[in-house]
N, CA, C and O atoms as a Maestro MAE file, in Angstrom:
{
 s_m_m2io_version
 :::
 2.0.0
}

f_m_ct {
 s_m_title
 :::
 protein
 m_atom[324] {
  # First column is atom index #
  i_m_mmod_type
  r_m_x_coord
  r_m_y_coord
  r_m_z_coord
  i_m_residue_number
  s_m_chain_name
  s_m_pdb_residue_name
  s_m_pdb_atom_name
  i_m_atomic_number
  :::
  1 25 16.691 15.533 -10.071 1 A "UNK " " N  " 7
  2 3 16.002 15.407 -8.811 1 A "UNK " " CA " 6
  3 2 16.512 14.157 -8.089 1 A "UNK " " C  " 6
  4 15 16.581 13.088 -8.695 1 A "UNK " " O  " 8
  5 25 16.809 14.250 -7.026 2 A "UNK " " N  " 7
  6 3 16.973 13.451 -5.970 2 A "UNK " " CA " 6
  7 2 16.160 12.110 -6.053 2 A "UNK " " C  " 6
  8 15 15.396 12.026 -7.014 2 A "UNK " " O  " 8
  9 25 16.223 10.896 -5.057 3 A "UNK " " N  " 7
  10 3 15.712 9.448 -5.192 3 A "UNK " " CA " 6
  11 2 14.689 10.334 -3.806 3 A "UNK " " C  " 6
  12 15 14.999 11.352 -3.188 3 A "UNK " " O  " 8
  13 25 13.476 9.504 -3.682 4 A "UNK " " N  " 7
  14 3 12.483 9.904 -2.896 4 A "UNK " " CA " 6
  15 2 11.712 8.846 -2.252 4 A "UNK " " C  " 6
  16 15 11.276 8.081 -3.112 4 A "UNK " " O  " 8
  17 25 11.417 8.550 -1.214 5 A "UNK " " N  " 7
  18 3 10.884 7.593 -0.882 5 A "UNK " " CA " 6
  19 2 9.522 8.035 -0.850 5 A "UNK " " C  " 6
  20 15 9.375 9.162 -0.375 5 A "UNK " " O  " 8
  21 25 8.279 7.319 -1.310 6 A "UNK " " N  " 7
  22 3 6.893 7.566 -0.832 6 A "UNK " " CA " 6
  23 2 6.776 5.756 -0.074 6 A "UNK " " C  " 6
  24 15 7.365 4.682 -0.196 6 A "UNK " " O  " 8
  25 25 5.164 6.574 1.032 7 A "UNK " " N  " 7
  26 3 4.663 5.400 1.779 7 A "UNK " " CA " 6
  27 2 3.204 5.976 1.714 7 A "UNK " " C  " 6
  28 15 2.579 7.028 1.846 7 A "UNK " " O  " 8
  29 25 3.018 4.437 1.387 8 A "UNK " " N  " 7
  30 3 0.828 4.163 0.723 8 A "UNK " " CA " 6
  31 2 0.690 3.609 1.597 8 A "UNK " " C  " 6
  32 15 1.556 3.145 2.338 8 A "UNK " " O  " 8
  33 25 -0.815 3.529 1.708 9 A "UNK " " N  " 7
  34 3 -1.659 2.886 2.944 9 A "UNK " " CA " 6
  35 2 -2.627 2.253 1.250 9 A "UNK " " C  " 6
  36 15 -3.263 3.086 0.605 9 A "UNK " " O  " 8
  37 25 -2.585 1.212 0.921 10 A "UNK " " N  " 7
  38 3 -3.871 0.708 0.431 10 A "UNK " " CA " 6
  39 2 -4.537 -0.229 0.920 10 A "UNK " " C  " 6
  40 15 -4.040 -1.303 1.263 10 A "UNK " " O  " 8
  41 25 -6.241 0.191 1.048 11 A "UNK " " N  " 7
  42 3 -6.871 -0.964 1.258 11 A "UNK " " CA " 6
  43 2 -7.847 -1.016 0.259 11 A "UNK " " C  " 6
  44 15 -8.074 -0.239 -0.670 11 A "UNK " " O  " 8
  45 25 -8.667 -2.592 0.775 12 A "UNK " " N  " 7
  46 3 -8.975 -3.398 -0.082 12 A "UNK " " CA " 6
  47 2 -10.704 -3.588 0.164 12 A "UNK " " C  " 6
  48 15 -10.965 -4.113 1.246 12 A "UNK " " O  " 8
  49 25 -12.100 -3.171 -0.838 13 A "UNK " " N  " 7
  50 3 -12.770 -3.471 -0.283 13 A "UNK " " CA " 6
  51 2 -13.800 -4.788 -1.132 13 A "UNK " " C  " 6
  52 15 -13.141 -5.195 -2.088 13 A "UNK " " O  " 8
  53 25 -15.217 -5.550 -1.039 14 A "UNK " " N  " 7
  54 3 -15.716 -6.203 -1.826 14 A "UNK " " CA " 6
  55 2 -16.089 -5.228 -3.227 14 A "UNK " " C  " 6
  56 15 -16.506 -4.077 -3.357 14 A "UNK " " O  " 8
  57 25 -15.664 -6.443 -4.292 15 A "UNK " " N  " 7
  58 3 -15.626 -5.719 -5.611 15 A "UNK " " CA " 6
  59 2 -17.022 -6.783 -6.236 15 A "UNK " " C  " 6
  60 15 -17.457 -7.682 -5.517 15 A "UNK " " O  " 8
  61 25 -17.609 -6.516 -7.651 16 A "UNK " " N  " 7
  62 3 -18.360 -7.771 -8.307 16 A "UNK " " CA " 6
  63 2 -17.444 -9.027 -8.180 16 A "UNK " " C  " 6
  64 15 -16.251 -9.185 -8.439 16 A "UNK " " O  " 8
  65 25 -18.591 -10.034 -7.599 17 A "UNK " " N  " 7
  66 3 -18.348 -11.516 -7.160 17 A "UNK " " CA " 6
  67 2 -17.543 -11.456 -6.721 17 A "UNK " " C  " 6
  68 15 -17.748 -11.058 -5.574 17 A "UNK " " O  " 8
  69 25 -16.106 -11.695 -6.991 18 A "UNK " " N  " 7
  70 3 -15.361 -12.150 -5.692 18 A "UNK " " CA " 6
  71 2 -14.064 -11.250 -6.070 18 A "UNK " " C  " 6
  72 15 -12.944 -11.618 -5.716 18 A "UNK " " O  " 8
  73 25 -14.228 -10.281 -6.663 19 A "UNK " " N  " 7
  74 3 -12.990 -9.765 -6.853 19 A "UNK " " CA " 6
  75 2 -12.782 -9.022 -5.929 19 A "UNK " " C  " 6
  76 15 -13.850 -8.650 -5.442 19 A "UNK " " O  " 8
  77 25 -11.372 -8.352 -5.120 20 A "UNK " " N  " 7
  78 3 -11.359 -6.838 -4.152 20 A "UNK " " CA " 6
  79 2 -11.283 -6.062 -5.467 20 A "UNK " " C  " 6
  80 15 -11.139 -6.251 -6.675 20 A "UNK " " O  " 8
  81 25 -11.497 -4.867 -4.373 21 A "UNK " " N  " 7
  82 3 -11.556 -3.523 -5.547 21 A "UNK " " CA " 6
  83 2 -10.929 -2.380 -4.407 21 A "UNK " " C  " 6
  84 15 -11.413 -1.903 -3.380 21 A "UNK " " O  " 8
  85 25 -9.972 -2.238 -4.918 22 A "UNK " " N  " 7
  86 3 -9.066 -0.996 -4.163 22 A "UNK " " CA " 6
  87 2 -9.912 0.232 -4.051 22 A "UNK " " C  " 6
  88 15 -10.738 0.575 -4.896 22 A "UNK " " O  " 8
  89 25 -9.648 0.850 -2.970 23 A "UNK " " N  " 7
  90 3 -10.021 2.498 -2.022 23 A "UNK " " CA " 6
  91 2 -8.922 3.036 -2.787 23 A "UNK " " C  " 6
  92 15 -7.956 2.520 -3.350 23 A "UNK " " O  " 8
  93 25 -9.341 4.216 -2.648 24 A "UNK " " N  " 7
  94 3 -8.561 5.525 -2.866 24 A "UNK " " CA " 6
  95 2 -7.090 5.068 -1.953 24 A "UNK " " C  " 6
  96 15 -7.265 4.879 -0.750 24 A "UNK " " O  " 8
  97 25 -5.829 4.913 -2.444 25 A "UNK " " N  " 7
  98 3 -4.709 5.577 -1.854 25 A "UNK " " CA " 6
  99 2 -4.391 6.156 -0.721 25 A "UNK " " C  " 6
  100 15 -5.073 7.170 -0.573 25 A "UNK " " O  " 8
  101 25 -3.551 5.942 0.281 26 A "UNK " " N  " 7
  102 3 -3.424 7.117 0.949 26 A "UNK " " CA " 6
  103 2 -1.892 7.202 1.424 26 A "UNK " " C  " 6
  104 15 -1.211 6.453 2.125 26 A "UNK " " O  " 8
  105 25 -1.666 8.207 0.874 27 A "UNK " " N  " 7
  106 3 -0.341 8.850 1.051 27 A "UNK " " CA " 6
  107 2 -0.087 8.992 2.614 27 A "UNK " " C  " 6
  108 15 -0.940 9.293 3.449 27 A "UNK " " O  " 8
  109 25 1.404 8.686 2.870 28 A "UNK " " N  " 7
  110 3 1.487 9.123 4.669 28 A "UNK " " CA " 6
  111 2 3.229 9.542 4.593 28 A "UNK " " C  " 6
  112 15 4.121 9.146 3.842 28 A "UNK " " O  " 8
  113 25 3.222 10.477 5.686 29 A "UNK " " N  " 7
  114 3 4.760 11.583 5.834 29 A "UNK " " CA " 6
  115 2 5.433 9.857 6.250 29 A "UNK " " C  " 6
  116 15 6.231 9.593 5.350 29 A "UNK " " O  " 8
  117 25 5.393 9.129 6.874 30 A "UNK " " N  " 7
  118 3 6.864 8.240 6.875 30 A "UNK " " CA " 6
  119 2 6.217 6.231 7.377 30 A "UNK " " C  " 6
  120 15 5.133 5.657 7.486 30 A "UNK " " O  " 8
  121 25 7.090 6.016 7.467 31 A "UNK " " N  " 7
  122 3 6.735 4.519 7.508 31 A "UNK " " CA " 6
  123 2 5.767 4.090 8.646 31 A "UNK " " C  " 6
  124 15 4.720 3.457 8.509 31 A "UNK " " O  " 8
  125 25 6.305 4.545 9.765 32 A "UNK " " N  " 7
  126 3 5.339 4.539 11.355 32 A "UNK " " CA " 6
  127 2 3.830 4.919 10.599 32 A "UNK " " C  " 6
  128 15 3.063 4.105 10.085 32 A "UNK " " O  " 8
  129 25 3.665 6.301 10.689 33 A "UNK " " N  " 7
  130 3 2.562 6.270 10.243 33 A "UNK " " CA " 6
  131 2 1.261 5.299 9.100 33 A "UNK " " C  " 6
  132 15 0.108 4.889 9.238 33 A "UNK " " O  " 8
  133 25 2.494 5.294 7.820 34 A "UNK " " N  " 7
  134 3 1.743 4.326 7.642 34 A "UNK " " CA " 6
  135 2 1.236 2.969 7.642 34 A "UNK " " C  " 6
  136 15 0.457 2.365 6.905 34 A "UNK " " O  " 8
  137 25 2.132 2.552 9.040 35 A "UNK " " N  " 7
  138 3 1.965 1.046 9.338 35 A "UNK " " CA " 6
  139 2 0.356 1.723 10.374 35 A "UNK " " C  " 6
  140 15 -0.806 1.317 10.352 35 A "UNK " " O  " 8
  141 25 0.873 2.634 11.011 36 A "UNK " " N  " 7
  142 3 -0.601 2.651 12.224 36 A "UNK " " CA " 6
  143 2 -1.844 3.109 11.346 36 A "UNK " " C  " 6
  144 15 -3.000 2.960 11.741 36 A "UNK " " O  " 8
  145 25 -1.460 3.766 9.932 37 A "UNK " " N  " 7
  146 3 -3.020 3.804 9.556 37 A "UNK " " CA " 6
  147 2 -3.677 2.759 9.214 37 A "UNK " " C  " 6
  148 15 -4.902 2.654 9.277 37 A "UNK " " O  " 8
  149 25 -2.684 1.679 8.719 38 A "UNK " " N  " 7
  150 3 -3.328 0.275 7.585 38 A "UNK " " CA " 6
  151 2 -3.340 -0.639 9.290 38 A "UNK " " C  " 6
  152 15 -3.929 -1.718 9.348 38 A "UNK " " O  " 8
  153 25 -2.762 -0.161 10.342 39 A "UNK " " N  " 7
  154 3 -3.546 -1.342 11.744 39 A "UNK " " CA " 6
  155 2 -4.957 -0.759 11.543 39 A "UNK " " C  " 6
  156 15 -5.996 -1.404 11.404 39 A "UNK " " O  " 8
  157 25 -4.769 0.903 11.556 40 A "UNK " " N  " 7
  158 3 -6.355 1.245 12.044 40 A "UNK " " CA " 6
  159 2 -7.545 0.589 11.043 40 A "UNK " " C  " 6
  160 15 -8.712 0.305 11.314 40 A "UNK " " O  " 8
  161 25 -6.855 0.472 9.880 41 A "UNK " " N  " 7
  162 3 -8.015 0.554 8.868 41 A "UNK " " CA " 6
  163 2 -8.162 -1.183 8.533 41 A "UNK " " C  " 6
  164 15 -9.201 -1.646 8.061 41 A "UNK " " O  " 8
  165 25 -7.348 -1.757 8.752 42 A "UNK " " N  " 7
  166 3 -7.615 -3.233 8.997 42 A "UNK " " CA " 6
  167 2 -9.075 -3.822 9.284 42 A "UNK " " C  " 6
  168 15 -9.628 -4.593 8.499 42 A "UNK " " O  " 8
  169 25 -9.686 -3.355 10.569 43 A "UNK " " N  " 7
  170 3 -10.918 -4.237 10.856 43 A "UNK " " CA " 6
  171 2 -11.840 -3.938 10.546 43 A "UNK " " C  " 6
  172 15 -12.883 -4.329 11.070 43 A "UNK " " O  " 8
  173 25 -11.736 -2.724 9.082 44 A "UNK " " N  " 7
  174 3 -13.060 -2.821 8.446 44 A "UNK " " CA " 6
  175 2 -13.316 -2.690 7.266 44 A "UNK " " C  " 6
  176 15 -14.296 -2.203 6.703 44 A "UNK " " O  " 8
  177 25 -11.529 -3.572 6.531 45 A "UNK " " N  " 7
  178 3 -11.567 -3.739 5.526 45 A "UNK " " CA " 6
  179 2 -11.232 -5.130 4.397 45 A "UNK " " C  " 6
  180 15 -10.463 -5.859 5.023 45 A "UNK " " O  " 8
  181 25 -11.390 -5.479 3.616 46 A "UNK " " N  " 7
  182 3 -11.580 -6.756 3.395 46 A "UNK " " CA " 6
  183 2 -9.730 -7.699 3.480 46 A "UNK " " C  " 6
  184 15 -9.298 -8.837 3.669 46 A "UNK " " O  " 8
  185 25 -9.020 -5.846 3.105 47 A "UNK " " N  " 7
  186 3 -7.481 -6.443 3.039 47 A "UNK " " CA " 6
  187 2 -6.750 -5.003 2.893 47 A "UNK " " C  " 6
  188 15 -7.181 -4.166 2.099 47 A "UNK " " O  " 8
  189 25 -5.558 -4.756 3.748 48 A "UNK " " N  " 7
  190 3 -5.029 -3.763 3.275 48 A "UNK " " CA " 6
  191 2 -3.842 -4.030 3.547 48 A "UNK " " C  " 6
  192 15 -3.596 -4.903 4.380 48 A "UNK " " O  " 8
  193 25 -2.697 -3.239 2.813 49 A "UNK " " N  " 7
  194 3 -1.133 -3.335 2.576 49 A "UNK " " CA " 6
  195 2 -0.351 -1.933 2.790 49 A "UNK " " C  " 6
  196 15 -0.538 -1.131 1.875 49 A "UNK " " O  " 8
  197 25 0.625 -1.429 4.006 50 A "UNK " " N  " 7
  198 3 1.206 -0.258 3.856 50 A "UNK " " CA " 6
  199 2 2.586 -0.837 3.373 50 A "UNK " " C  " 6
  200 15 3.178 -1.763 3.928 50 A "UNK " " O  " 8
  201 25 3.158 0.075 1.878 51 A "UNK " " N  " 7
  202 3 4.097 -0.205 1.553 51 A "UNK " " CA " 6
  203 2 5.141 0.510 1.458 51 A "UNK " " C  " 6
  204 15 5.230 0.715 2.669 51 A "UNK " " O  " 8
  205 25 5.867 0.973 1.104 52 A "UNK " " N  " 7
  206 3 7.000 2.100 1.018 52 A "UNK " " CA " 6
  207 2 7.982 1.460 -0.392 52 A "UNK " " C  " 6
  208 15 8.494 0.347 -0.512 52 A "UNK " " O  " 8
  209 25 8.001 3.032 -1.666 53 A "UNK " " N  " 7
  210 3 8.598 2.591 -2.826 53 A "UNK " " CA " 6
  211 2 9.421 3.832 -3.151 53 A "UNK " " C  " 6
  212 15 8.924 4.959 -3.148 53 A "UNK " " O  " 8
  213 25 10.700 3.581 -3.430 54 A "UNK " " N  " 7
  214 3 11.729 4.657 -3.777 54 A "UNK " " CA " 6
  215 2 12.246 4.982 -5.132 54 A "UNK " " C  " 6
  216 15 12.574 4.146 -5.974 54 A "UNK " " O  " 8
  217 25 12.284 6.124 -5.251 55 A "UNK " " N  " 7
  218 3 12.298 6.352 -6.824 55 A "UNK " " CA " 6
  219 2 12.928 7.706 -7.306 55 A "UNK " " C  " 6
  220 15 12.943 8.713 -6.597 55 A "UNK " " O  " 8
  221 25 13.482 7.639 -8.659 56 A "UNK " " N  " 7
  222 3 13.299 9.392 -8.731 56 A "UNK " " CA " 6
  223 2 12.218 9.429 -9.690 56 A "UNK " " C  " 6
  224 15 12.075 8.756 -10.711 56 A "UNK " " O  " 8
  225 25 11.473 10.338 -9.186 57 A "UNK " " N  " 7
  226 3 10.119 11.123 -10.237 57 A "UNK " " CA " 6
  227 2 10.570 11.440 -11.476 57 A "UNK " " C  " 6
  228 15 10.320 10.825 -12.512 57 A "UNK " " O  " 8
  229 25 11.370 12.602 -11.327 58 A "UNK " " N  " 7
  230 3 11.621 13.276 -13.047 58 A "UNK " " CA " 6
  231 2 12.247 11.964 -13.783 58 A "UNK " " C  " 6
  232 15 11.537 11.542 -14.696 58 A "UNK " " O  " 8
  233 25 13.219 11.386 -13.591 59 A "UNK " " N  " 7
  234 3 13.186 9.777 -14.062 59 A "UNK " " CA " 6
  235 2 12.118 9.228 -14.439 59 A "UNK " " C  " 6
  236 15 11.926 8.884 -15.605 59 A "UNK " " O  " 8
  237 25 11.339 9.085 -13.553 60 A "UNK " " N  " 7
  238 3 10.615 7.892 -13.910 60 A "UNK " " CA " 6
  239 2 11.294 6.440 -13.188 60 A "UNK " " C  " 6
  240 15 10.725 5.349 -13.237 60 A "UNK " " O  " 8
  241 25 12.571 6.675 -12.546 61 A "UNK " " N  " 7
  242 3 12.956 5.023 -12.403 61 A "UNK " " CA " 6
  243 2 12.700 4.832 -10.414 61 A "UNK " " C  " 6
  244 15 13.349 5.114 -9.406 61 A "UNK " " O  " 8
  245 25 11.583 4.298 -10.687 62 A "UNK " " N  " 7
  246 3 11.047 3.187 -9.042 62 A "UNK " " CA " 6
  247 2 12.020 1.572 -8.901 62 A "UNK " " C  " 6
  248 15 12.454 0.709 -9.664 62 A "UNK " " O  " 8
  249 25 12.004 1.773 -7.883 63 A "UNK " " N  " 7
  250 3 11.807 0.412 -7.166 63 A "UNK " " CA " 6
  251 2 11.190 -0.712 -8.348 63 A "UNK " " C  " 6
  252 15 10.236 -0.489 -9.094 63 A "UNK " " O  " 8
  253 25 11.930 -1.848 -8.299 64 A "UNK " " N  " 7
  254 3 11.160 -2.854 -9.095 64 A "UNK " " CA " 6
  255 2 9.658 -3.573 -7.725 64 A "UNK " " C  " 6
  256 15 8.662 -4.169 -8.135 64 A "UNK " " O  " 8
  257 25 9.887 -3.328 -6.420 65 A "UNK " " N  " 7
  258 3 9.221 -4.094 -5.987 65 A "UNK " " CA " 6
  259 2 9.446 -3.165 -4.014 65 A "UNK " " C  " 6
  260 15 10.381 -2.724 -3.346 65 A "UNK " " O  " 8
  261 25 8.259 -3.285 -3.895 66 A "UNK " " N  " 7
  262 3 7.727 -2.303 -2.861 66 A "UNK " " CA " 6
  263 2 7.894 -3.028 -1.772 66 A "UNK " " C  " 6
  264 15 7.785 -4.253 -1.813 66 A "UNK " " O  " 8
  265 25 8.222 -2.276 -0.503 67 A "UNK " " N  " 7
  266 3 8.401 -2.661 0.691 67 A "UNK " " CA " 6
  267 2 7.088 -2.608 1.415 67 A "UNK " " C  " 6
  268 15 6.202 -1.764 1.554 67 A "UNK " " O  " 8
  269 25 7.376 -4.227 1.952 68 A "UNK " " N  " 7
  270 3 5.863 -4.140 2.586 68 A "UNK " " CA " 6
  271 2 6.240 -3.570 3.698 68 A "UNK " " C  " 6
  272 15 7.400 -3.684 4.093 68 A "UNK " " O  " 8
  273 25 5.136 -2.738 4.496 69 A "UNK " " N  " 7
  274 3 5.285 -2.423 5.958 69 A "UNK " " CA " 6
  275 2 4.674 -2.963 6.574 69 A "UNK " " C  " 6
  276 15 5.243 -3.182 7.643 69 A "UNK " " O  " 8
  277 25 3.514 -3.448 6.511 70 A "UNK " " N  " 7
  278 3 2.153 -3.983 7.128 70 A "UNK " " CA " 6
  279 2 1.032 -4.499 5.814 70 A "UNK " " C  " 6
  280 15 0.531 -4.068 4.775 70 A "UNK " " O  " 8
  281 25 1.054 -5.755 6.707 71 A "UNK " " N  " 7
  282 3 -0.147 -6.408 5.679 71 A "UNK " " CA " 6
  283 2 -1.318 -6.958 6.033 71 A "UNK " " C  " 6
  284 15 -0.820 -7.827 6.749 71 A "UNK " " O  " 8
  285 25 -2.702 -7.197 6.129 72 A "UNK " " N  " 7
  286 3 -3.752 -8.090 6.438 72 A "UNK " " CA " 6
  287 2 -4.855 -8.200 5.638 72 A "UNK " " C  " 6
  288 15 -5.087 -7.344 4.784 72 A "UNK " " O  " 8
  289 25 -5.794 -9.455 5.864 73 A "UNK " " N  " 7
  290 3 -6.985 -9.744 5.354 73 A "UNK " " CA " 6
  291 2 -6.259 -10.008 3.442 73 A "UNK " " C  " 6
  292 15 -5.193 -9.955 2.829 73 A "UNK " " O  " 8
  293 25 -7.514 -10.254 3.250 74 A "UNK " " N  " 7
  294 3 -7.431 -10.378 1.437 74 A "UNK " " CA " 6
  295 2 -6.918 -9.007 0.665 74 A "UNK " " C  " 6
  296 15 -7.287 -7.836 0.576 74 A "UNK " " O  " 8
  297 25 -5.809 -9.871 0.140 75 A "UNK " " N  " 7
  298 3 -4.921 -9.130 -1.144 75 A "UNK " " CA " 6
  299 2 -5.205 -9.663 -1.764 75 A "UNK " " C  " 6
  300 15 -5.841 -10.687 -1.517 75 A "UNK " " O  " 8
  301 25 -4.690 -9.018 -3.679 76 A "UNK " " N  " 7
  302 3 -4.095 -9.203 -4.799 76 A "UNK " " CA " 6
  303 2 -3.420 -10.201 -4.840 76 A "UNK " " C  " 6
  304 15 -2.965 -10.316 -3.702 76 A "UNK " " O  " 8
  305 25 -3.001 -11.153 -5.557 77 A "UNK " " N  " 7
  306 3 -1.964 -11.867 -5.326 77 A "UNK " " CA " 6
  307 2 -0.618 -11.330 -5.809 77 A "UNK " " C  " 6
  308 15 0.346 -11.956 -5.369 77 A "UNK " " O  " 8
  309 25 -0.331 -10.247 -6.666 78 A "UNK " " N  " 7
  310 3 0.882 -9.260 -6.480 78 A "UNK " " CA " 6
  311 2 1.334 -9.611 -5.137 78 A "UNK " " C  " 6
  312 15 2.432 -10.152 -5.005 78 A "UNK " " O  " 8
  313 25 0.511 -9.329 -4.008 79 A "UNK " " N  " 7
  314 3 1.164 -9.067 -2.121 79 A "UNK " " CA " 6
  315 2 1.170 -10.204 -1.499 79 A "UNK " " C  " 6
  316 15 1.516 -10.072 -0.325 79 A "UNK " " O  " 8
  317 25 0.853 -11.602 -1.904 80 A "UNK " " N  " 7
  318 3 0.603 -12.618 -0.796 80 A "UNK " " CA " 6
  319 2 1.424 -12.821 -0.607 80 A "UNK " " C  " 6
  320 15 1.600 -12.910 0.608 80 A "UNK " " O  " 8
  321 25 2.751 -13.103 -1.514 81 A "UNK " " N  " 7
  322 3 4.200 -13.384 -0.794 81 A "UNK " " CA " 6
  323 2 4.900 -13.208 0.007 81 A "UNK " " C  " 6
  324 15 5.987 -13.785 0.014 81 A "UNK " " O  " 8
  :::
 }
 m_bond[323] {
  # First column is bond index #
  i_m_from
  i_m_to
  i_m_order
  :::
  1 1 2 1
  2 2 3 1
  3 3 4 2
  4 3 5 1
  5 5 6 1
  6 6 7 1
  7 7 8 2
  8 7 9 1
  9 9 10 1
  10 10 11 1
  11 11 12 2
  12 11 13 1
  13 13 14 1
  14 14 15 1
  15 15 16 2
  16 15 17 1
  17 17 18 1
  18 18 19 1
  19 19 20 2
  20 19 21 1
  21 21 22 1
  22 22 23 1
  23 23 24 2
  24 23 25 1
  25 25 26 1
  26 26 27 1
  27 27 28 2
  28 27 29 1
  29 29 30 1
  30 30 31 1
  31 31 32 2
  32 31 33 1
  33 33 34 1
  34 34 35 1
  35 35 36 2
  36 35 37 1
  37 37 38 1
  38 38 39 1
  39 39 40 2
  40 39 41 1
  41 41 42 1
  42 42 43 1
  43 43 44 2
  44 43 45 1
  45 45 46 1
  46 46 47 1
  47 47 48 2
  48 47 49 1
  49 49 50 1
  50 50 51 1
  51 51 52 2
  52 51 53 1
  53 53 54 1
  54 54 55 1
  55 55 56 2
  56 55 57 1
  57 57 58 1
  58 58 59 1
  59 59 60 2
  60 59 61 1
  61 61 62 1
  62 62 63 1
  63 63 64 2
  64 63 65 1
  65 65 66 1
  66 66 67 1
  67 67 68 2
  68 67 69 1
  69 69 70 1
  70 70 71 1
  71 71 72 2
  72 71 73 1
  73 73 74 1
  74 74 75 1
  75 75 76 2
  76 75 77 1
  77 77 78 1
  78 78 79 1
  79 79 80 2
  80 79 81 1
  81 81 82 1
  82 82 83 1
  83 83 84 2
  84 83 85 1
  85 85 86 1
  86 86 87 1
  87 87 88 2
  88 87 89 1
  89 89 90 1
  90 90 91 1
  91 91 92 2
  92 91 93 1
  93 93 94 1
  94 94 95 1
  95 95 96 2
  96 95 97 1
  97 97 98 1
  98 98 99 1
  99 99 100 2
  100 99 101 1
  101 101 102 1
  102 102 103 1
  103 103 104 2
  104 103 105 1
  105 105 106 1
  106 106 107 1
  107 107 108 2
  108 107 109 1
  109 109 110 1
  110 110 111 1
  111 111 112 2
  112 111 113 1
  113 113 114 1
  114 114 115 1
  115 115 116 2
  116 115 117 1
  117 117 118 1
  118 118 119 1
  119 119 120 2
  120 119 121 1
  121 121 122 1
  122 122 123 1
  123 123 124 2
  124 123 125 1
  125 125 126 1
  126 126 127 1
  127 127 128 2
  128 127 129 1
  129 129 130 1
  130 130 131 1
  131 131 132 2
  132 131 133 1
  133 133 134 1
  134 134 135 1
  135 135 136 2
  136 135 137 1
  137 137 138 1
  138 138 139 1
  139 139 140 2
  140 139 141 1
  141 141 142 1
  142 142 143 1
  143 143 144 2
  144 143 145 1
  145 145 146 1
  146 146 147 1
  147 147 148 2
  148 147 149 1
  149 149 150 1
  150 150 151 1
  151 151 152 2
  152 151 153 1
  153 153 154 1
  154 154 155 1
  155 155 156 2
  156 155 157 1
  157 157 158 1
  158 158 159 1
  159 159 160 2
  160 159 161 1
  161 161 162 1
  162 162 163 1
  163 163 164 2
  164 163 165 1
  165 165 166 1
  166 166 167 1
  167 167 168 2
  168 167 169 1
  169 169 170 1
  170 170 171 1
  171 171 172 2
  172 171 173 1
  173 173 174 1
  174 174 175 1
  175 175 176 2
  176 175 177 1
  177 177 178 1
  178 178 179 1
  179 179 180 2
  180 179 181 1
  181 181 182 1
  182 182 183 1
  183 183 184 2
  184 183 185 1
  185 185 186 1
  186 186 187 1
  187 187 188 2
  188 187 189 1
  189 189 190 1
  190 190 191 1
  191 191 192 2
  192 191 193 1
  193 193 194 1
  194 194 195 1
  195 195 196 2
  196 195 197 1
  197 197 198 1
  198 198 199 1
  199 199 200 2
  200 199 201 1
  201 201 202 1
  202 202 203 1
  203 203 204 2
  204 203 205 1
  205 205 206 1
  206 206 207 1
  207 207 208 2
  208 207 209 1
  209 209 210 1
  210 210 211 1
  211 211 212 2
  212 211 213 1
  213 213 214 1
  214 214 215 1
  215 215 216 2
  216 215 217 1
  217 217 218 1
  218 218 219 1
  219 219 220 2
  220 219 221 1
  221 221 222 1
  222 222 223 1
  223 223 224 2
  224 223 225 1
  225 225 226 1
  226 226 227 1
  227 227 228 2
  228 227 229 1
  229 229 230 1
  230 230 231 1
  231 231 232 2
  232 231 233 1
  233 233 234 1
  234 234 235 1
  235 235 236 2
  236 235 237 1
  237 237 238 1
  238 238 239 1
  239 239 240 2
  240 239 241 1
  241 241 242 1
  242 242 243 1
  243 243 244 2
  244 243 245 1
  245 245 246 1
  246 246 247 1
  247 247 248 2
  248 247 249 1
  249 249 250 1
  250 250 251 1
  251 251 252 2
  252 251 253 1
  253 253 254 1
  254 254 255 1
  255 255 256 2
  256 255 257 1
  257 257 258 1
  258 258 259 1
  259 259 260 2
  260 259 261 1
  261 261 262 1
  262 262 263 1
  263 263 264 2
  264 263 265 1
  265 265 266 1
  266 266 267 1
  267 267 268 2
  268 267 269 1
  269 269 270 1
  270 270 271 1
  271 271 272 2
  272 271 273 1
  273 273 274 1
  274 274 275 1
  275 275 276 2
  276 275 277 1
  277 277 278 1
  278 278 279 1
  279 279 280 2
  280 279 281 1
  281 281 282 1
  282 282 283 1
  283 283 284 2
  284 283 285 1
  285 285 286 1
  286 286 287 1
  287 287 288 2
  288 287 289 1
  289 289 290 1
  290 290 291 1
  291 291 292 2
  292 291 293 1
  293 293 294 1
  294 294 295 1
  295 295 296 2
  296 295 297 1
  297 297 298 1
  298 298 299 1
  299 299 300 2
  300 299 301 1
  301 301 302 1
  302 302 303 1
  303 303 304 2
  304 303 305 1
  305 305 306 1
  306 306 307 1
  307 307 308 2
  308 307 309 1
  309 309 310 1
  310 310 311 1
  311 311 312 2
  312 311 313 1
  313 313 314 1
  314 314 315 1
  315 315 316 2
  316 315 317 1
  317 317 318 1
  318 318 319 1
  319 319 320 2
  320 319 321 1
  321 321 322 1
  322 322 323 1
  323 323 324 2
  :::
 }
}
């Protein structure tokens, strides 16, 4: 199988005390999109990150490290960089 690019929309909401606690995923057809879903979903969430990671599946072999597309509010520290 071919190398494949996927693009996530994750956001971020209040978890116990002060931790975030990730939403469900959301898959999007290409990068645009998922930069305009993680603007939309920005101001009512504690932190969210659209990233884009390339890989082949039947492999198993990804990307060591995901392209940010869009970032705001409180992350992981995985994303602050």
């Amino acid at each position: 199988m071919a190398r494949e690019t996927v693009y996530v929309v994750q956001a971020y909401i209040a978890g116990k005390g002060n931790r975030l606690k990730a939403d469900t995923p959301l898959p999007c057809k290409s990068a645009e999109a998922a930069r305009r879903k993680a603007e939309q979903l920005a101001p009512r969430k504690l932190g969210v990150i659209a990233f884009s990671s390339s890989g082949d599946q039947a492999l198993g072999d990804y990307d060591d490290e995901p392209t940010v597309l869009f970032k705001a509010g409180q992350l992981p520290e995985l994303f602050e960089n």
